[in-house]
PDBQT receptor file of N, H, CA, C and O in Angstrom, charges set to zero:
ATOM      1  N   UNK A   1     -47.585   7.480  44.395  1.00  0.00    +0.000 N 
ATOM      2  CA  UNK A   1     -46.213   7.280  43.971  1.00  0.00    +0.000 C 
ATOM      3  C   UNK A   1     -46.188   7.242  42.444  1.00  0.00    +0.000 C 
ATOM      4  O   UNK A   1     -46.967   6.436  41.935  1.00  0.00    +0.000 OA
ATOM      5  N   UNK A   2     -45.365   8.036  41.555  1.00  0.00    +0.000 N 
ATOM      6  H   UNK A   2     -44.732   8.690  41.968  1.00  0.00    +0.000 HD
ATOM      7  CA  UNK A   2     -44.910   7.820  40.364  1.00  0.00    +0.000 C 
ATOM      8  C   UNK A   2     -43.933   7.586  40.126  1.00  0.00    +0.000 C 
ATOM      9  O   UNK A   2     -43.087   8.444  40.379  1.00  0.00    +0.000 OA
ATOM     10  N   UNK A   3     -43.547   6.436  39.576  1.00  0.00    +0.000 N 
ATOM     11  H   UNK A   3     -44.234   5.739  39.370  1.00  0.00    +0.000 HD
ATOM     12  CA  UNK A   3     -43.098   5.957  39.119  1.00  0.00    +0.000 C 
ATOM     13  C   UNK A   3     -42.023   6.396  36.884  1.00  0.00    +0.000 C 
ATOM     14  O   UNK A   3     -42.755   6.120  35.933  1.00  0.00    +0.000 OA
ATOM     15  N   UNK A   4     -41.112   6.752  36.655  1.00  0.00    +0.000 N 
ATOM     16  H   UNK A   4     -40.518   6.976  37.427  1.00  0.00    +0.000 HD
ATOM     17  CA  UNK A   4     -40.787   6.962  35.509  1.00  0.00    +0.000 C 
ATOM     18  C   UNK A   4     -40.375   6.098  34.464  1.00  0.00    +0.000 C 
ATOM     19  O   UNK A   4     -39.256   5.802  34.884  1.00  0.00    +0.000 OA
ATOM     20  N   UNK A   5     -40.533   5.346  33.143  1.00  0.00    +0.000 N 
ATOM     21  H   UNK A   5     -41.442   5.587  32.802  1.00  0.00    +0.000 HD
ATOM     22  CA  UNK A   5     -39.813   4.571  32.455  1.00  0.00    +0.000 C 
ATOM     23  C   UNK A   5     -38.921   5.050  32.468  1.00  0.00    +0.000 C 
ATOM     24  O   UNK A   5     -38.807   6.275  32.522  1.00  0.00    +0.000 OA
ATOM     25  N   UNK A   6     -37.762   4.046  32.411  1.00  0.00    +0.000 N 
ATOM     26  H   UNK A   6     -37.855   3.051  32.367  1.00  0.00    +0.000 HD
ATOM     27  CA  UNK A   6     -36.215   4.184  32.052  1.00  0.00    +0.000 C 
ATOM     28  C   UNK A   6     -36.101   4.325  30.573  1.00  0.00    +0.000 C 
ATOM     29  O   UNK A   6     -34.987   4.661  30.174  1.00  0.00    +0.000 OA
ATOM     30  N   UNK A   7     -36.864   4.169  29.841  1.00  0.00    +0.000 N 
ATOM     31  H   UNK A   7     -37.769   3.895  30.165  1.00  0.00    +0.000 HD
ATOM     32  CA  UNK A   7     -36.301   4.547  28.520  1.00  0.00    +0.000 C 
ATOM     33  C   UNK A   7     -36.700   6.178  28.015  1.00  0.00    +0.000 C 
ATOM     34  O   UNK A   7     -36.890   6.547  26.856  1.00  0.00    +0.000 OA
ATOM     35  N   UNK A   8     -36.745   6.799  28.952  1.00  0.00    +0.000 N 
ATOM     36  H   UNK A   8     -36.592   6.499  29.893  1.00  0.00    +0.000 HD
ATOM     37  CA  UNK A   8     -37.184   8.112  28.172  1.00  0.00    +0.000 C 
ATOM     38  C   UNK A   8     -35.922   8.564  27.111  1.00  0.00    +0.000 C 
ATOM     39  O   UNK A   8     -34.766   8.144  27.171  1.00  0.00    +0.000 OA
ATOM     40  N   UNK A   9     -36.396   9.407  26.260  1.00  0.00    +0.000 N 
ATOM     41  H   UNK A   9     -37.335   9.748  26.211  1.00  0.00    +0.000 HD
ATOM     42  CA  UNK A   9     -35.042   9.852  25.619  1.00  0.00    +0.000 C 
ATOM     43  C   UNK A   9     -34.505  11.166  25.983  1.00  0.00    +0.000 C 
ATOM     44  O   UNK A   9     -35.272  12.008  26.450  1.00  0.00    +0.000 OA
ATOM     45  N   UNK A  10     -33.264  11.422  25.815  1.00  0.00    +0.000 N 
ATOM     46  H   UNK A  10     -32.641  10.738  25.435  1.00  0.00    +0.000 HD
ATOM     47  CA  UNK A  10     -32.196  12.349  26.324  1.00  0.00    +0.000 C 
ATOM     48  C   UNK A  10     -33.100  13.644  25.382  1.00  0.00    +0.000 C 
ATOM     49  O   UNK A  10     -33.561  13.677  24.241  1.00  0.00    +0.000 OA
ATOM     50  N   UNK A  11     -33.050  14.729  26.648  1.00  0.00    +0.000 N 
ATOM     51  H   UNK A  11     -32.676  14.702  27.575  1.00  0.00    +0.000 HD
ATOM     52  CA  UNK A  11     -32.861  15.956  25.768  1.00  0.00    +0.000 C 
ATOM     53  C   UNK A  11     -32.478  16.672  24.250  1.00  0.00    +0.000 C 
ATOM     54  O   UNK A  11     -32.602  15.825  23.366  1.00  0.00    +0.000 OA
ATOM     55  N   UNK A  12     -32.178  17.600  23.881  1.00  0.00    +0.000 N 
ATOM     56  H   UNK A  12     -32.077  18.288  24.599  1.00  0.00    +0.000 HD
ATOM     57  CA  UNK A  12     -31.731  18.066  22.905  1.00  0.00    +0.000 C 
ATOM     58  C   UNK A  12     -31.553  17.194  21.546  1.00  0.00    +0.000 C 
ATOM     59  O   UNK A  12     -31.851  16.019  21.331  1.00  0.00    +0.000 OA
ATOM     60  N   UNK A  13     -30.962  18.175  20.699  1.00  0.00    +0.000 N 
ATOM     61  H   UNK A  13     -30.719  19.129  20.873  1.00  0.00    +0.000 HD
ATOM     62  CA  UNK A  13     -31.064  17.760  19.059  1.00  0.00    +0.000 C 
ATOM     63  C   UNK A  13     -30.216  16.164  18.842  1.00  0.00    +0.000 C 
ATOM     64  O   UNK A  13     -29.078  15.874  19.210  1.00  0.00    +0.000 OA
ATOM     65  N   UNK A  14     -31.234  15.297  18.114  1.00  0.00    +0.000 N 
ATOM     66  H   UNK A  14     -32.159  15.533  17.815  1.00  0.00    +0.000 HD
ATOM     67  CA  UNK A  14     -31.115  13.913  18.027  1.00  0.00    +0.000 C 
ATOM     68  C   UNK A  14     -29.796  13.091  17.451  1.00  0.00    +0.000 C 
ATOM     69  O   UNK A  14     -30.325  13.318  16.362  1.00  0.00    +0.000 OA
ATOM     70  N   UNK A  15     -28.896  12.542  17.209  1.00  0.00    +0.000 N 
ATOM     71  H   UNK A  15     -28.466  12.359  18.093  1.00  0.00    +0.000 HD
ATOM     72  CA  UNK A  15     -27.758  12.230  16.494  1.00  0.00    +0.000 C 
ATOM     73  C   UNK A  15     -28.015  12.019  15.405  1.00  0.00    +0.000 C 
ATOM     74  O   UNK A  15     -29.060  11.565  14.938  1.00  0.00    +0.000 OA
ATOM     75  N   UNK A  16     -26.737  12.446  14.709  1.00  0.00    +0.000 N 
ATOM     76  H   UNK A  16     -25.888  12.814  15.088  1.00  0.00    +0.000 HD
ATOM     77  CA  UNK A  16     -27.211  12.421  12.907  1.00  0.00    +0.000 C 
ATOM     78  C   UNK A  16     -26.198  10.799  12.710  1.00  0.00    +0.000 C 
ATOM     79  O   UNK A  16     -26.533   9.660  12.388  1.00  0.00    +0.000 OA
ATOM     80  N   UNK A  17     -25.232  11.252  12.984  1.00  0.00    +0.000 N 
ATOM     81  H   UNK A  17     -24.959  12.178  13.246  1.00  0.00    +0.000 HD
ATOM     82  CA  UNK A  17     -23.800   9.774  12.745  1.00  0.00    +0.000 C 
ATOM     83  C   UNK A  17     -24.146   8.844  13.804  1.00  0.00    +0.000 C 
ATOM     84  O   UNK A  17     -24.475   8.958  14.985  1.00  0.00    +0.000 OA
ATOM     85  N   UNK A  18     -23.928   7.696  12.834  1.00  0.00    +0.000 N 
ATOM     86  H   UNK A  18     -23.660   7.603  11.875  1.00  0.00    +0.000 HD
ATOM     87  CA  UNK A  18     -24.700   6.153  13.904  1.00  0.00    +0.000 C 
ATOM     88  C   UNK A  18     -22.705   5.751  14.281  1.00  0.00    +0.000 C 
ATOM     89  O   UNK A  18     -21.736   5.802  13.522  1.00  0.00    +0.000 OA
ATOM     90  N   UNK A  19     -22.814   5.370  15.810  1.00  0.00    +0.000 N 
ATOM     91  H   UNK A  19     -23.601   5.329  16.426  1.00  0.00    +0.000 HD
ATOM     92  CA  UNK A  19     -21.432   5.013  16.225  1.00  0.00    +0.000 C 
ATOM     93  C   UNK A  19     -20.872   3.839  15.472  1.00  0.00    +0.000 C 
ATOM     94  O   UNK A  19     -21.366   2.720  15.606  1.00  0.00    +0.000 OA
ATOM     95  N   UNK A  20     -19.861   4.072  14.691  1.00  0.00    +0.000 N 
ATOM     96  H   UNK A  20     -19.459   4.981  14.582  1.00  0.00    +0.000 HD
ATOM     97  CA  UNK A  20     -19.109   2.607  13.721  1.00  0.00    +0.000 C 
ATOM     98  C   UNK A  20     -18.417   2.285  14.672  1.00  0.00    +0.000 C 
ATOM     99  O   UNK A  20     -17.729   2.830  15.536  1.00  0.00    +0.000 OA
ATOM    100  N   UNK A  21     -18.942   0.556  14.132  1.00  0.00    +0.000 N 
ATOM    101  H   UNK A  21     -19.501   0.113  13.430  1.00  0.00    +0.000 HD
ATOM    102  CA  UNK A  21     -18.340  -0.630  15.152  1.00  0.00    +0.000 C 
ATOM    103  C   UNK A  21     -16.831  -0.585  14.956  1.00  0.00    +0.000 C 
ATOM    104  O   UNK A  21     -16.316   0.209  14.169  1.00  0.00    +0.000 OA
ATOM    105  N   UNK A  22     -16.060  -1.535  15.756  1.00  0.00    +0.000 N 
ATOM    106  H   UNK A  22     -16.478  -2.180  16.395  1.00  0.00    +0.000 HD
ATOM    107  CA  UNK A  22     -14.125  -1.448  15.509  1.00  0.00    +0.000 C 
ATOM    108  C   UNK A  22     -14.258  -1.655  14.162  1.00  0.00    +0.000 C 
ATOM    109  O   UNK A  22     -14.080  -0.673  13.441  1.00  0.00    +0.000 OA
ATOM    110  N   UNK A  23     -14.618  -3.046  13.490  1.00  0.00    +0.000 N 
ATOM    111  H   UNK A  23     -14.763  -3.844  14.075  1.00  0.00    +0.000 HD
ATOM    112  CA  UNK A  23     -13.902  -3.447  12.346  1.00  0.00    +0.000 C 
ATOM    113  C   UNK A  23     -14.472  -1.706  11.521  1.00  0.00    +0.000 C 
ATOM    114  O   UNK A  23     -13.386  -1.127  11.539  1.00  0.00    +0.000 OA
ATOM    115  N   UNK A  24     -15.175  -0.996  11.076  1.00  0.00    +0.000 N 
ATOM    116  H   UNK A  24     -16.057  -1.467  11.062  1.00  0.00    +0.000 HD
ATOM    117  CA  UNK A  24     -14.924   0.270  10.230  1.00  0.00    +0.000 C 
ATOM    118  C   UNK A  24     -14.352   1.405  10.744  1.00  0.00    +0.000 C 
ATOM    119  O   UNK A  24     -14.922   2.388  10.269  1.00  0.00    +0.000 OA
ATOM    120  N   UNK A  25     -13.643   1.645  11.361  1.00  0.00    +0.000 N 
ATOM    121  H   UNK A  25     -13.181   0.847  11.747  1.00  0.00    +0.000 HD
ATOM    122  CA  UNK A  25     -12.686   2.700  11.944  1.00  0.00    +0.000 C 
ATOM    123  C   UNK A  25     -11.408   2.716  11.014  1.00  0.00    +0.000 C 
ATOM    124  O   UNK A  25     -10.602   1.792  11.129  1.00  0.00    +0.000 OA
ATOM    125  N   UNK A  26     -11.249   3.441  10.355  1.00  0.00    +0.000 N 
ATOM    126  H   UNK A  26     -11.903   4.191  10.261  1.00  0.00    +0.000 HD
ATOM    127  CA  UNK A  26      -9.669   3.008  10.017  1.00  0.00    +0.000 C 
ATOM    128  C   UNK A  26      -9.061   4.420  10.501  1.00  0.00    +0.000 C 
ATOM    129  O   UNK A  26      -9.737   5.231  11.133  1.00  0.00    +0.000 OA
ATOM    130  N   UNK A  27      -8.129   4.566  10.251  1.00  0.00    +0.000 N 
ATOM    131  H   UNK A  27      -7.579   3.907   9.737  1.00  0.00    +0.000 HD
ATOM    132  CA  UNK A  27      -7.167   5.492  10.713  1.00  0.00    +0.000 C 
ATOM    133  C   UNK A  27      -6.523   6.336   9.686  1.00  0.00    +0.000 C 
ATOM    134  O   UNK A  27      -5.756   5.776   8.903  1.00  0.00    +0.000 OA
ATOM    135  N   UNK A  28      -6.691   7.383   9.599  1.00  0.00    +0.000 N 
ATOM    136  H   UNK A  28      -7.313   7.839  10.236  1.00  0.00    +0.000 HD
ATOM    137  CA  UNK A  28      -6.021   8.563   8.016  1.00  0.00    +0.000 C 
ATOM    138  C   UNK A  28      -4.735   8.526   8.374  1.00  0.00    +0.000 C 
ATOM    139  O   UNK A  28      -4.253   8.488   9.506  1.00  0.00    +0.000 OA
ATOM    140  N   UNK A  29      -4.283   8.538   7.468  1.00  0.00    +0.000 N 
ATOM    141  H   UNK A  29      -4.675   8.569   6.548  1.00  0.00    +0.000 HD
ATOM    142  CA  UNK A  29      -2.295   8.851   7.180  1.00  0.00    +0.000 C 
ATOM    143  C   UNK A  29      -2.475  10.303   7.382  1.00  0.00    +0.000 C 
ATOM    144  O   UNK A  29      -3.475  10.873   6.946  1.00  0.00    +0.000 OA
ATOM    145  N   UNK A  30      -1.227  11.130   8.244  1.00  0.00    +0.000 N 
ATOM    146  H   UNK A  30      -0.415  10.667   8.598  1.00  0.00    +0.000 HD
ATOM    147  CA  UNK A  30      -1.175  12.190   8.270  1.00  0.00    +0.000 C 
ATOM    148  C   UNK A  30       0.499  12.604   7.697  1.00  0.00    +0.000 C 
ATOM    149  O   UNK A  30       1.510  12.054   8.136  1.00  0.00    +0.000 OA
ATOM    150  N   UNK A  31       0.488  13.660   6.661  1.00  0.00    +0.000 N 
ATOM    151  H   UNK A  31      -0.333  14.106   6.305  1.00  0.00    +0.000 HD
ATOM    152  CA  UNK A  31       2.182  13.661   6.259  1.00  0.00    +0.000 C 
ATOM    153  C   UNK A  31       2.317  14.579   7.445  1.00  0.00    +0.000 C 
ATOM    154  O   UNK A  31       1.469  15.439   7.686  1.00  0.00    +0.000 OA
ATOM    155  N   UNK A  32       3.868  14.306   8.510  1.00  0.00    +0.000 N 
ATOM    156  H   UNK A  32       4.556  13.608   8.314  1.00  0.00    +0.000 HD
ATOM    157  CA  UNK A  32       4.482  15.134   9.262  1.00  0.00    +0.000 C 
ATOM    158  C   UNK A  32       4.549  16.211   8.439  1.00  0.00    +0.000 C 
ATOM    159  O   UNK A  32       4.340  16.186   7.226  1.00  0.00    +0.000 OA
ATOM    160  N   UNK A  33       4.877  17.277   9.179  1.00  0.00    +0.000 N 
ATOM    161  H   UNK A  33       5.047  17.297  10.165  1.00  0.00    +0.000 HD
ATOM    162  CA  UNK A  33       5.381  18.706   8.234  1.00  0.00    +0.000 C 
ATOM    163  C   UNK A  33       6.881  18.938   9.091  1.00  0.00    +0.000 C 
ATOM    164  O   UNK A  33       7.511  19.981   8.914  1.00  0.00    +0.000 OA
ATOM    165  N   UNK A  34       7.309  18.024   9.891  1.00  0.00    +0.000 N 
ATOM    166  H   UNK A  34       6.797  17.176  10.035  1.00  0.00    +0.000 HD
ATOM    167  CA  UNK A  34       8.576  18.123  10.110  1.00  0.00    +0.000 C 
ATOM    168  C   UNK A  34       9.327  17.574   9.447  1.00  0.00    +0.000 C 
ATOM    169  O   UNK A  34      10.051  18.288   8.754  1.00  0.00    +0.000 OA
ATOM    170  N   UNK A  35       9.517  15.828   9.347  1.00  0.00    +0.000 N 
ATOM    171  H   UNK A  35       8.928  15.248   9.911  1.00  0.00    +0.000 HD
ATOM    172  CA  UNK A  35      10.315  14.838   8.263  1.00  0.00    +0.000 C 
ATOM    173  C   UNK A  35       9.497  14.917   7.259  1.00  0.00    +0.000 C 
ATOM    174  O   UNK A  35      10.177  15.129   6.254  1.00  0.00    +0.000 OA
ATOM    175  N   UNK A  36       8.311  14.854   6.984  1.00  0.00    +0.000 N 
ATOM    176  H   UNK A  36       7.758  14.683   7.800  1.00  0.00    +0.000 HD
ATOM    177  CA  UNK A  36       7.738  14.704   5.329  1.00  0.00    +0.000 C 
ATOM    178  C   UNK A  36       7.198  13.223   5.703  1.00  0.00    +0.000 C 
ATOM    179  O   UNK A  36       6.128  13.310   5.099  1.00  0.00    +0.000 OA
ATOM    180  N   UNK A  37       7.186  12.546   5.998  1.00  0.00    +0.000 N 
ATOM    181  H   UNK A  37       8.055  12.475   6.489  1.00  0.00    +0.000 HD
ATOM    182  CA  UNK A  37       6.849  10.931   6.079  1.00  0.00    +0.000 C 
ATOM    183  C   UNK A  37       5.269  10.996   6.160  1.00  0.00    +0.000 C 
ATOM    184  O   UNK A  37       4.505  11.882   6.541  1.00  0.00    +0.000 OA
ATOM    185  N   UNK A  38       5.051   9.607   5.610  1.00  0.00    +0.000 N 
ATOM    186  H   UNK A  38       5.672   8.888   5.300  1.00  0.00    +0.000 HD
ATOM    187  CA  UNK A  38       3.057   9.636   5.671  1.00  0.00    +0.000 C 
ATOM    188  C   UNK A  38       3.354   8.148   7.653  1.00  0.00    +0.000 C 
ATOM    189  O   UNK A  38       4.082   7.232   8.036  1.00  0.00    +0.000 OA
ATOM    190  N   UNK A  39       2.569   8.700   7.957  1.00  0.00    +0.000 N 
ATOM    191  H   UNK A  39       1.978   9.444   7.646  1.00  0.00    +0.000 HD
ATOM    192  CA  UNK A  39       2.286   8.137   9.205  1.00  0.00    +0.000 C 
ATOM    193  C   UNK A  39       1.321   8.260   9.542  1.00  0.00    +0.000 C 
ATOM    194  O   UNK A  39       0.336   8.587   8.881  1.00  0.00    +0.000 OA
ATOM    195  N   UNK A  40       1.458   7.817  11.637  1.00  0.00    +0.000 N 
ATOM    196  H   UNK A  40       2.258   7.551  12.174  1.00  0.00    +0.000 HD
ATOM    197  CA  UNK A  40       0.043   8.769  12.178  1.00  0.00    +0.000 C 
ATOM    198  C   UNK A  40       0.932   9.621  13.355  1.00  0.00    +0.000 C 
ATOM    199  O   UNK A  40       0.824   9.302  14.539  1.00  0.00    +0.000 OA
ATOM    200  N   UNK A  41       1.697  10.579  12.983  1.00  0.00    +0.000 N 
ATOM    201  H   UNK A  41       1.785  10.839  12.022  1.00  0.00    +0.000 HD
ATOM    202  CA  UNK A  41       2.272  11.021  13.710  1.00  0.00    +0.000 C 
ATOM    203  C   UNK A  41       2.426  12.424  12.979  1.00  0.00    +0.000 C 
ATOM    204  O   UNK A  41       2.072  12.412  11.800  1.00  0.00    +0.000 OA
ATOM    205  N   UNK A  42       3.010  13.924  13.604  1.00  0.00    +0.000 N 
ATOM    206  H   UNK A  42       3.298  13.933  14.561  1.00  0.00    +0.000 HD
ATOM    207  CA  UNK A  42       2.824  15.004  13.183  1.00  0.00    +0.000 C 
ATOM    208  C   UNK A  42       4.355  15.814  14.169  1.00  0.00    +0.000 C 
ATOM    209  O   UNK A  42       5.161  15.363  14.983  1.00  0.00    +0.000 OA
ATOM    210  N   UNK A  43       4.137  17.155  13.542  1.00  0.00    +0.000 N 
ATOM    211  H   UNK A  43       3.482  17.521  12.881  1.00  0.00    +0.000 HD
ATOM    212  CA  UNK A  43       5.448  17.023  13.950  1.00  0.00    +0.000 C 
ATOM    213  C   UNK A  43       5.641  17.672  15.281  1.00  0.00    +0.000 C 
ATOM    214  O   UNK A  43       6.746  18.161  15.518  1.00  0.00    +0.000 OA
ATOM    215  N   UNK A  44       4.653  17.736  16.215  1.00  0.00    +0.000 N 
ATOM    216  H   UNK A  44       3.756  17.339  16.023  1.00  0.00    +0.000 HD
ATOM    217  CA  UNK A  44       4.536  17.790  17.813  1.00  0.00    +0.000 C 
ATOM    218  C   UNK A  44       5.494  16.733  18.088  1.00  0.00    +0.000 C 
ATOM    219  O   UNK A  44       6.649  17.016  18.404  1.00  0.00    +0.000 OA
ATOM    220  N   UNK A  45       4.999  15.264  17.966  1.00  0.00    +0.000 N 
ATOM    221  H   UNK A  45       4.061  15.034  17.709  1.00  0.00    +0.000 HD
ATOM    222  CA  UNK A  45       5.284  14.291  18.214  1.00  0.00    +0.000 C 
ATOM    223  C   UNK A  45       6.293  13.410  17.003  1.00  0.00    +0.000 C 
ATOM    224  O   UNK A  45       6.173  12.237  16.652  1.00  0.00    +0.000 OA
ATOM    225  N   UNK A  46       7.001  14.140  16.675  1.00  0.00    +0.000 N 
ATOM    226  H   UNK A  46       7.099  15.093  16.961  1.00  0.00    +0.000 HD
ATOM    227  CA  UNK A  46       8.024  13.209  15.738  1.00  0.00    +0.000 C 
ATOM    228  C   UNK A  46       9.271  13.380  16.584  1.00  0.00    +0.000 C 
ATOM    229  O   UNK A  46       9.507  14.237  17.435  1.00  0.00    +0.000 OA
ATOM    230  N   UNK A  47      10.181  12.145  16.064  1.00  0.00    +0.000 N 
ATOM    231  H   UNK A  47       9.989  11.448  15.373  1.00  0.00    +0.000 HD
ATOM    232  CA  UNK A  47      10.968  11.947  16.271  1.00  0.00    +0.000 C 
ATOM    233  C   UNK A  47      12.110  11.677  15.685  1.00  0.00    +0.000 C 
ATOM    234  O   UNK A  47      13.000  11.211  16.396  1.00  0.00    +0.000 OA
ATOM    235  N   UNK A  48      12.323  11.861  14.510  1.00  0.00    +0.000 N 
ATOM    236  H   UNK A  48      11.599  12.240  13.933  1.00  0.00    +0.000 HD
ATOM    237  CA  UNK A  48      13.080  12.052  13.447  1.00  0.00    +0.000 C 
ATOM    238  C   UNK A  48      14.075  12.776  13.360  1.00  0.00    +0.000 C 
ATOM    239  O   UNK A  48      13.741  13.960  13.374  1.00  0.00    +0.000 OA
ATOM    240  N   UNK A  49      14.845  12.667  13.299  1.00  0.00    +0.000 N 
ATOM    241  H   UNK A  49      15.117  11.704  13.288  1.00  0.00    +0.000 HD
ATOM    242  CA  UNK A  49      16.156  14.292  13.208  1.00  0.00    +0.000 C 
ATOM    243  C   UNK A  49      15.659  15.613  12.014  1.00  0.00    +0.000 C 
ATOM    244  O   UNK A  49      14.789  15.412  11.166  1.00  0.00    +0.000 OA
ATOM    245  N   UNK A  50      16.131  16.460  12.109  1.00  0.00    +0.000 N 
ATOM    246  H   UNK A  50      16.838  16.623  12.798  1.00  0.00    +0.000 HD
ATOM    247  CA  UNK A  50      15.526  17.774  11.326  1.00  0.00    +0.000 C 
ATOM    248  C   UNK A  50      15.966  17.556   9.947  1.00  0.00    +0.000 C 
ATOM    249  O   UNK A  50      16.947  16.868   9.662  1.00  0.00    +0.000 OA
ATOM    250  N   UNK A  51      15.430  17.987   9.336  1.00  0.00    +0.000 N 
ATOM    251  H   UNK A  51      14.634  18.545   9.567  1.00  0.00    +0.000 HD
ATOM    252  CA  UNK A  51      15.828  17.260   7.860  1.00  0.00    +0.000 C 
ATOM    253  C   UNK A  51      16.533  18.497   7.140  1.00  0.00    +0.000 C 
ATOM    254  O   UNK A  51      15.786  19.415   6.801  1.00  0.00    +0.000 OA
ATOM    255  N   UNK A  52      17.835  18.609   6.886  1.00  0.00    +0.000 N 
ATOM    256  H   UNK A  52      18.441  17.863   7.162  1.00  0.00    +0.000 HD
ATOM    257  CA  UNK A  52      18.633  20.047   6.165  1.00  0.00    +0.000 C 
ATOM    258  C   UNK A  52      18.174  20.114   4.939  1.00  0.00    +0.000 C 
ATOM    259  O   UNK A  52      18.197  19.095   4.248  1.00  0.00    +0.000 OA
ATOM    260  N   UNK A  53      17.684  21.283   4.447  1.00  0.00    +0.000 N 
ATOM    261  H   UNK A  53      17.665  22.111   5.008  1.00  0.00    +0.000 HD
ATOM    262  CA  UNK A  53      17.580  21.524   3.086  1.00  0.00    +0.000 C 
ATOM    263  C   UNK A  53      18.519  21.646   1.923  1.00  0.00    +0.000 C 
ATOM    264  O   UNK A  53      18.079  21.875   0.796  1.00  0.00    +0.000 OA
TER     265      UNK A  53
């Protein structure tokens, strides 16, 4: 009977970026290109009325 360690390591090319914990995540401002506003929203998902030139 053989038996395998559980720690072998995974296949393929190794990770370069170490996973950041919650507290360093922050979140980028994205400007809509529908209203112009800095948010985190875009203009798939806005909700703003159309802005007349």
């Amino acid at each position: 009977m053989y038996i395998t360690s559980p720690c072998e390591e995974a296949p393929g090319r190794p990770r370069v970026k170490r996973f950041k914990s919650v507290g360093e995540v922050e979140k980028k401002l994205i400007r809509c290109g529908r209203c112009g506003k800095m948010g985190t929203h875009n203009k798939l998902s806005c909700t703003e009325p159309l802005v007349q030139q």
